[in-house]
C-alpha positions in Angstrom: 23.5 -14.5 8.6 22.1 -14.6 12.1 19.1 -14.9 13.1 18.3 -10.9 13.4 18.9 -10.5 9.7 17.3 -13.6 7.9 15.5 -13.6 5.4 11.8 -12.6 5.2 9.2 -12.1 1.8 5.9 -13.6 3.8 3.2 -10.8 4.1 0.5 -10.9 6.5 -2.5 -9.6 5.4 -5.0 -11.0 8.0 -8.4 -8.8 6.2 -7.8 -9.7 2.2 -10.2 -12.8 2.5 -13.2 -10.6 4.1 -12.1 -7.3 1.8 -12.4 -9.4 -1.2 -15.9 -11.0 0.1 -17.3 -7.8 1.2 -16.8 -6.0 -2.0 -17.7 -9.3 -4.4 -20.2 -10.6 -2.2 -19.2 -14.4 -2.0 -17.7 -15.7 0.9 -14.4 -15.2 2.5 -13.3 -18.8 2.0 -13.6 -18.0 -1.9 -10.6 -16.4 -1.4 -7.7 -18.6 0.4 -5.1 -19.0 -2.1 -3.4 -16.5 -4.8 -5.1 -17.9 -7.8 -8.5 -17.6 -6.6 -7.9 -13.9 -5.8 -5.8 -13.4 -9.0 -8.6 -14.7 -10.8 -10.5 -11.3 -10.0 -8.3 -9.4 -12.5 -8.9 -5.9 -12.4 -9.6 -6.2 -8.4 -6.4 -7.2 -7.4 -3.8 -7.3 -9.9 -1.0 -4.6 -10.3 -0.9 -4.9 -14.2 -4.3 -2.5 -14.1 -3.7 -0.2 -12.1 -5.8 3.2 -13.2 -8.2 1.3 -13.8 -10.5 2.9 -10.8 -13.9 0.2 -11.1 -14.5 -3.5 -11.6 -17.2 -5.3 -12.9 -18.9 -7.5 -10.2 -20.6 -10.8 -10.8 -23.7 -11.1 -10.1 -24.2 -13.4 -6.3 -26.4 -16.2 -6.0 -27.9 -18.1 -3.1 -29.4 -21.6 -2.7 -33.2 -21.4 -0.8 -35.5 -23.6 -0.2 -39.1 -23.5 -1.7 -41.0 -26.1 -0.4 -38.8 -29.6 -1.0 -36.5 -27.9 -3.4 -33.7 -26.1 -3.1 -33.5 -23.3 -5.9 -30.4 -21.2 -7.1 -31.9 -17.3 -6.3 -30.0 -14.2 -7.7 -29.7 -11.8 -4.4 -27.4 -9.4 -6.2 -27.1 -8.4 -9.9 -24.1 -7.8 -11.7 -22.7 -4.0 -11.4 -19.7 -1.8 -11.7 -18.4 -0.8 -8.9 -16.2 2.2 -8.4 -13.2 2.4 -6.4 -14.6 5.1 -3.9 -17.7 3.2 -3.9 -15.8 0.1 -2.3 -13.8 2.4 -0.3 -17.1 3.3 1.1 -18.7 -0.2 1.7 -15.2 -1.3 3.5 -15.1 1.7 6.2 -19.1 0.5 6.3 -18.0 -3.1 7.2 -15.4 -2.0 9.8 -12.3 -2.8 7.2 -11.2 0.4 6.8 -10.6 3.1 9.6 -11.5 6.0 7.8 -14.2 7.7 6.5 -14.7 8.9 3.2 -14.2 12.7 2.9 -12.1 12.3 6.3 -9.3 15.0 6.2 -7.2 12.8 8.8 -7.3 9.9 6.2 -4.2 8.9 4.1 -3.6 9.9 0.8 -2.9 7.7 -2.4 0.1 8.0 -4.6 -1.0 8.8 -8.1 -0.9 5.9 -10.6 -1.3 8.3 -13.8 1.7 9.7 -13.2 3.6 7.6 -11.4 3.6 9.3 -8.3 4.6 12.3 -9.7 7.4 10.4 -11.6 5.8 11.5 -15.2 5.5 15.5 -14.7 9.4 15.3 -13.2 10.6 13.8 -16.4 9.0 15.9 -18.6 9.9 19.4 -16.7 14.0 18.3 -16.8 13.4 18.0 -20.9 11.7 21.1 -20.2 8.4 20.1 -21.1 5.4 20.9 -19.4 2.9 18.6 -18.6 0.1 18.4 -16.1 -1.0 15.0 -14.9 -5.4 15.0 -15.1 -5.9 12.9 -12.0 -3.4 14.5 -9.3 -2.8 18.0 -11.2 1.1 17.2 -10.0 0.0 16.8 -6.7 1.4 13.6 -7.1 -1.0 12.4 -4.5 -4.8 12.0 -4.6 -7.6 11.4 -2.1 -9.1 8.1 -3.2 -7.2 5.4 -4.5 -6.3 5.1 -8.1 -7.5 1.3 -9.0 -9.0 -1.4 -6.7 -5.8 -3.3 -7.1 -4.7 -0.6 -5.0 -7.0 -0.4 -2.3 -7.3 -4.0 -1.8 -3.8 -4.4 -1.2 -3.7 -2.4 1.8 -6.8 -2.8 2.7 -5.5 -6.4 3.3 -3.5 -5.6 5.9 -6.2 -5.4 8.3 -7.7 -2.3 10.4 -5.4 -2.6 13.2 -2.6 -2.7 11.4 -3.9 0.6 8.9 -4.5 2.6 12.4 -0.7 2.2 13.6 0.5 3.0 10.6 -1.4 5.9 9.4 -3.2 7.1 12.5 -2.8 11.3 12.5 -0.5 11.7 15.4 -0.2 8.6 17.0 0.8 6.3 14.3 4.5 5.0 13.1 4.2 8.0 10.0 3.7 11.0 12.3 6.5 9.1 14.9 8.6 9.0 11.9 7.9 13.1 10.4 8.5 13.9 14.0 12.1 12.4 14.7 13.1 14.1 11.0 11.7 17.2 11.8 7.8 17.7 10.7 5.7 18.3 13.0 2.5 17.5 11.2 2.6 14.7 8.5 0.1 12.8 6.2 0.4 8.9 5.2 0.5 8.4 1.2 0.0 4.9 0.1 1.3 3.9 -3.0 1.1 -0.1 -4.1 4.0 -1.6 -6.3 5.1 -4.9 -7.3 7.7 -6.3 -5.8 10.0 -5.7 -8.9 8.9 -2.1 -9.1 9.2 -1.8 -4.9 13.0 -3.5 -5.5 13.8 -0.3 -7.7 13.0 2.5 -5.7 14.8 0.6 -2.6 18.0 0.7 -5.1 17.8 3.9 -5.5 17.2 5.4 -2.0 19.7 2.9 -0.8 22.4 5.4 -3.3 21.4 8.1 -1.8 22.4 7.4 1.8 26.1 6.3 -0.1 26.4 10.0 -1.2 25.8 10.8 2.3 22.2 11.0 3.7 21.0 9.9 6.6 17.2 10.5 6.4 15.0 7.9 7.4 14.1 6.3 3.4 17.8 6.1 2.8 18.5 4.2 6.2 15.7 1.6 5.9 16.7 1.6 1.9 20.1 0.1 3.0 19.0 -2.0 5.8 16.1 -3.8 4.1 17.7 -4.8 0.9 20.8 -6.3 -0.8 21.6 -7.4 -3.8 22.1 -11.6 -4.3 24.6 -13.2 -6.0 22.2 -13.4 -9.0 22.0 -9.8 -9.0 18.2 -9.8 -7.8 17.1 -7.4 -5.2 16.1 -9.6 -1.9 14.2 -8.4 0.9 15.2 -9.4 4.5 13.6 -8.5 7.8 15.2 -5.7 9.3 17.3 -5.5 12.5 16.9 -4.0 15.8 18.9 -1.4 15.7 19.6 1.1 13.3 22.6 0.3 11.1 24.1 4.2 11.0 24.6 5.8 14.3 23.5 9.5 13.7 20.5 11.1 15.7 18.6 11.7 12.4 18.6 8.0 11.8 18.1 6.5 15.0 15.3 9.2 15.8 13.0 7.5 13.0 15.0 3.8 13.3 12.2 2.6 15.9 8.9 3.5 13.9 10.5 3.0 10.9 11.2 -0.6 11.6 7.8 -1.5 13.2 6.3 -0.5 9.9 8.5 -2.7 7.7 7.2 -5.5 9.9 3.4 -4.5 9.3 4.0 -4.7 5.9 4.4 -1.5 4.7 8.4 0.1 3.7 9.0 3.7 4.3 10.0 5.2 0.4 9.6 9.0 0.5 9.3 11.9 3.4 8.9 15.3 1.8 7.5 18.2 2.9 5.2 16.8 5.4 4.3 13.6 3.0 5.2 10.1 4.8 4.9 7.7 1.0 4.6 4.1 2.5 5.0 1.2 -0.5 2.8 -1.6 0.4 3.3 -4.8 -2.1 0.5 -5.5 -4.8 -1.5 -9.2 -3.7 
């Protein structure tokens, strides 16, 4: 395998530390390995996602009164909401957005899955009518803190290429395939659940579709000789040589390399997977 294709599972995510210490109040260094951040539970881990709060310690400080130093609560404990920490991130300069922005991206629907739930039930001919999205499959604040601090790790920088309205890689990408106005909708997966849906779209280009989620499907994953889904940076250039796929190739890629993997583009709807912490 050269060095183009080799393998790559690292994940920058250059904001998690001050995220997680803005939103928990201790400090950043708290949070420099995956088991201190896993120990926050409901903040960060993908098992609870709907879950839109999480309880919040109280924070202490050590001052001085007179010749001793004296452990001083600054902050009780609380429950914090997910659009409340939404709020006190764009506040700290960690998110681009602010809340109630129009321009802002979207977040895939946990209740239903994205959408997945209502789907399922209307080819059993059932209907069904998810409470959080209303089949939207999309909603404006995120579902679970899990969620948002996941790409809210990724760092402000890297948020505004991907997401800006009209500059960023999603509207470069809705514009090669077509759309001339498009939104960004996050959704946040674990990798096994991520591995899945890039199996799937990857079958879609082999019955013949070149659209930009099938292409980077195929290109960003194979299957090892264990069976297991692997993830590899991608190449250069685009692997099928039609103008629909090399339109979107270029954006497409620099996303994959931010962090975030192109799943879904419907009707004006860019759906970029960015891995749970």
């Amino acid at each position: 395998m050269s060095a183009e294709r080799s393998l790559s599972t690292k994940i920058e995510r250059p904001a998690l530390a001050a995220a997680l210490a803005r939103l928990t109040g201790k400090p950043p260094e708290r949070f420099t390995n995956v088991k201190d951040v896993h120990e926050l539970g409901v903040s960060t881990r993908p098992s609870y996602k709907c879950i839109p709060w999480a309880k919040m310690a109280p924070v202490f400080e050590a001052r001085r009164v007179g010749k001793r130093l004296v452990r001083v609560q600054v902050q009780a404990a609380r429950t914090m909401g997910a659009g409340e920490a939404l709020t006190e991130l764009y506040e700290a300069g960690l998110w681009p957005w602010a809340p109630g922005d129009v321009d802002a991206p979207r977040w895939s629907c946990e209740r239903c899955d994205g959408g997945r739930t209502a789907r399922s039930a209307m080819a059993r001919g059932v209907g069904r009518i998810c409470g959080d999205c209303f089949n939207e499959a999309s909603v404006d604040a995120p579902s679970s803190f899990a969620a948002l601090v996941a790409v809210a790790s990724l760092g402000r920088d890297v948020l505004e290429r991907l997401a800006q309205r009209g500059d960023g890689y999603v509207s470069e990408v809705a514009r090669a395939d077509g759309f001339a106005v498009a939104r960004c909708v996050f959704r946040v997966m674990a990798r096994s659940d991520l591995a899945e849906v890039l199996d799937r779209n990857c079958r879609w280009m082999s019955d013949g579709d070149d659209g930009p989620a099938s292409i980077y499907a195929f290109d960003a994953s194979f299957f090892s000789d264990r069976g297991e889904l692997d993830f590899r940076a991608v190449g250069d250039r685009c692997p099928v040589t039609t103008d629909r796929a090399e339109a979107a190739w270029p954006a497409t890629r620099d996303m994959s390399r931010c962090g975030a993997h192109l799943i879904a583009l419907t009707d004006g709807y860019v759906t970029l997977a960015v891995e749970a912490v």
